[in-house]
C-alpha positions in Angstrom: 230.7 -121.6 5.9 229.6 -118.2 6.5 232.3 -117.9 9.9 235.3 -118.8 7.6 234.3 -115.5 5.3 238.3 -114.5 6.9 239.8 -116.7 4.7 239.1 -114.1 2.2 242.0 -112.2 3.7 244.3 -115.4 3.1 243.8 -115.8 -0.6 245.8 -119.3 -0.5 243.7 -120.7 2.4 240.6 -120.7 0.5 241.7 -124.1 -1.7 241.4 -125.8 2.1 240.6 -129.0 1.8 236.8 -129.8 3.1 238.3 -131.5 6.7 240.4 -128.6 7.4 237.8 -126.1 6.7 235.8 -128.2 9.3 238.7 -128.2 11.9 238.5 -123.8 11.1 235.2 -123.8 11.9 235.2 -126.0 14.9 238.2 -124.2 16.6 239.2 -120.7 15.4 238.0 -117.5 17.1 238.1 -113.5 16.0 239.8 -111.4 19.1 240.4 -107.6 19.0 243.2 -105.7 21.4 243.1 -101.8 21.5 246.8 -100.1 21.4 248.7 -100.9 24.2 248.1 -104.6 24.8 250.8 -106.8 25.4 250.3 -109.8 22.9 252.2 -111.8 24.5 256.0 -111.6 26.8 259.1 -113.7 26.7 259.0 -116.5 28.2 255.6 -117.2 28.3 254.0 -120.4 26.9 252.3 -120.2 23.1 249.4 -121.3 23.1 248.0 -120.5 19.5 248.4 -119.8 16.1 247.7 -116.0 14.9 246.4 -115.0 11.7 246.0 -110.5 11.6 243.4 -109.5 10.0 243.6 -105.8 10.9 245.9 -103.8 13.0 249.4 -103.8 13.2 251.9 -104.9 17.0 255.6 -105.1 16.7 257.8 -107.9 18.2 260.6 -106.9 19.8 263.7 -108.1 22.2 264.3 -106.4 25.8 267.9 -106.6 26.8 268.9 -107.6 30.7 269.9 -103.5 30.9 265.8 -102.9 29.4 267.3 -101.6 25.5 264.7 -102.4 23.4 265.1 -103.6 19.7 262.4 -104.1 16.7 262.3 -107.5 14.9 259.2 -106.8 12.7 256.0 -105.5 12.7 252.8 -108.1 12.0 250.6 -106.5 9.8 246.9 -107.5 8.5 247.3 -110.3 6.0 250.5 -111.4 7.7 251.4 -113.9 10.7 254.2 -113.9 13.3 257.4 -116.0 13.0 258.5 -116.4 16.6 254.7 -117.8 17.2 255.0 -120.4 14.6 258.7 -121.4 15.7 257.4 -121.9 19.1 254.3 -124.2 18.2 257.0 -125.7 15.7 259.6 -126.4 18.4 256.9 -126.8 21.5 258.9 -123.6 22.7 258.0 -120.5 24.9 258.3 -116.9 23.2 262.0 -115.6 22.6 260.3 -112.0 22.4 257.9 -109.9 23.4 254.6 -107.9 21.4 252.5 -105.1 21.7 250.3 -103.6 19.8 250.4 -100.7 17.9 247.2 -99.7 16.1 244.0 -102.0 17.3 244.1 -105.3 16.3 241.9 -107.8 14.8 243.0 -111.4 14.7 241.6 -115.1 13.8 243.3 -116.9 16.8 243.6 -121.3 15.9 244.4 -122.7 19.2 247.4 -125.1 19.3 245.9 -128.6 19.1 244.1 -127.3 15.7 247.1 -126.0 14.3 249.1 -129.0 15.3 246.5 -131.3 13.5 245.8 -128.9 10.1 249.6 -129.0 9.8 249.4 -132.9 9.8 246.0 -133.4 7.7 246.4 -130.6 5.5 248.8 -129.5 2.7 247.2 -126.6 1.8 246.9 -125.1 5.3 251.0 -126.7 5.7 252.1 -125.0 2.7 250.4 -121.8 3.7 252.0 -121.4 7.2 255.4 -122.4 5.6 255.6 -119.9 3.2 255.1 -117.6 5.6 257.4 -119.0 7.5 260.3 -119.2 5.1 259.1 -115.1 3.9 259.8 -113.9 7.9 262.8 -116.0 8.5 264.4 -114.1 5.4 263.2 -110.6 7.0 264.7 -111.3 10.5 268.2 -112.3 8.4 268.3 -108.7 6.5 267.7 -107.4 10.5 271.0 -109.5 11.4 273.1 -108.4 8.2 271.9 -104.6 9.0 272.7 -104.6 13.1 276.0 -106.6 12.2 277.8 -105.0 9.1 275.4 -101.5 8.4 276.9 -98.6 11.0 274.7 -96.7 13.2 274.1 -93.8 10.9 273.3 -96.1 7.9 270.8 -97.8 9.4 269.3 -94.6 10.7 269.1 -92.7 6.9 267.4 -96.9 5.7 264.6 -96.2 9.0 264.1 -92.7 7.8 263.4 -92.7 4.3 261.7 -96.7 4.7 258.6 -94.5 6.1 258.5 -93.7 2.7 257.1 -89.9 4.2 259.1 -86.1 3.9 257.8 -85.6 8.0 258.3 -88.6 10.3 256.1 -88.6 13.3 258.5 -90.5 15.8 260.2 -89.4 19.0 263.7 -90.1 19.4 263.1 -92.7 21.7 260.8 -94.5 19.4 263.6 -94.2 16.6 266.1 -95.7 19.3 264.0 -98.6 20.5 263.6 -99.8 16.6 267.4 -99.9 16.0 268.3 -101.1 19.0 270.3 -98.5 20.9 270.1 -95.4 23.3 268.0 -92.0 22.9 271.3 -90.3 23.2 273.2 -91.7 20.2 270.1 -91.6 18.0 269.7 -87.6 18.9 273.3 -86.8 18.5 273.4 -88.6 15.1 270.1 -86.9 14.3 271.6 -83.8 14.9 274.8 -84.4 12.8 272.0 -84.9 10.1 270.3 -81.6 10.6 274.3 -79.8 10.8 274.4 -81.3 7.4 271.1 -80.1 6.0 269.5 -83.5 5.4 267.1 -83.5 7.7 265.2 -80.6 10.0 263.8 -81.3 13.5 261.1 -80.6 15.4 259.4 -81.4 18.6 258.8 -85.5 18.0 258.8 -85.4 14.4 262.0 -85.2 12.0 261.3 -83.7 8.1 263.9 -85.2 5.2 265.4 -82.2 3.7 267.7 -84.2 1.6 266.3 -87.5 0.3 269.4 -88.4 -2.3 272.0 -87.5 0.6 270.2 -90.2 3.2 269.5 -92.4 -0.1 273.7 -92.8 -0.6 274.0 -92.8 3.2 271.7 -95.7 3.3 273.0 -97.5 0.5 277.1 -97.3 1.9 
């Protein structure tokens, strides 16, 4: 079926079963979002389930005080763990989205996915790997925000960019671990008194990868 040619980006999905390829084809729809667009906000209802085929939002918790902190990032190839929990549980979102660089998504509205999870044990297995995959990745966040200190966590976000220059305000570095502008600069700064790192206006260069490596690893 020439509209499922997506399934291409979901190398397990394309041993679907002849009835579930038929529900796909009946129900699922392409969307794009350009940066900026709120996916969706916590609290509100979920309605479907989201496949990225291009693009990349991040998920993220707002505290009562408006601290932001990252759980992931959905990438193309990937799917979002709080959406399937809430179609799981018949929940509303714990957390919030937005995207990051435009998006291009296969959207399978909630009734489909409730039935392909029923009829089909390919399409079941898929979204359950992916399922058990994310859940793992949201338990390293827990173990790091609740036994790695500050600084640690910082050096792990620095060099995980896997780039000498980062290209990220201070706020931006804050709102992915969770805390203030203020404590992410003055730490920053205790980094560049040490000669590991050298700042610059919105971007931070690693000037000693094996010092932030150990730092990371404590």
């Amino acid at each position: 079926m020439e509209n499922l040619s997506w399934l291409e980006s979901f190398p397990p999905l394309l041993q679907l079963e002849p009835h579930a390829r038929d529900i796909l084809a009946k129900s699922a729809r392409i969307v794009e979002a350009p940066v900026g667009t709120i996916g969706y906000r916590e609290g509100g209802a979920c309605g479907a389930y989201v496949m990225r085929l291009a693009g990349q939002s991040r998920v993220y918790k707002m505290s009562s005080s408006g601290r932001e902190i990252l759980l992931y990032r959905v990438a193309a190839g990937e799917t979002c763990v709080i959406t399937t929990t809430c179609l799981l549980g018949n929940s509303n979102y714990p957390a919030s989205t937005i995207v990051e660089e435009p998006i291009k998504d296969v959207i399978i509205p909630s009734a489909a996915f409730n039935q392909l999870m029923v009829d089909s044990k390919v399409f079941r297995t898929f979204v359950m790997t992916n399922y058990g995959a994310l859940i793992s990745d949201l338990i390293v966040l827990l173990d790091e925000v609740a036994f790695h200190s500050l600084d640690a966590r910082l050096a792990k976000l620095l060099l995980d960019t896997g780039s000498a220059t980062i290209s990220r305000t201070h706020q931006l570095i804050a709102d992915e671990l969770g805390t203030a502008r203020e404590v992410v600069s003055r730490q920053l700064k205790r980094f560049e008194q040490k000669g590991w790192v050298t700042l610059g206006r919105g971007h931070v260069e690693l000037t000693n990868r094996p010092a932030l490596e150990k730092l990371a690893a404590s």
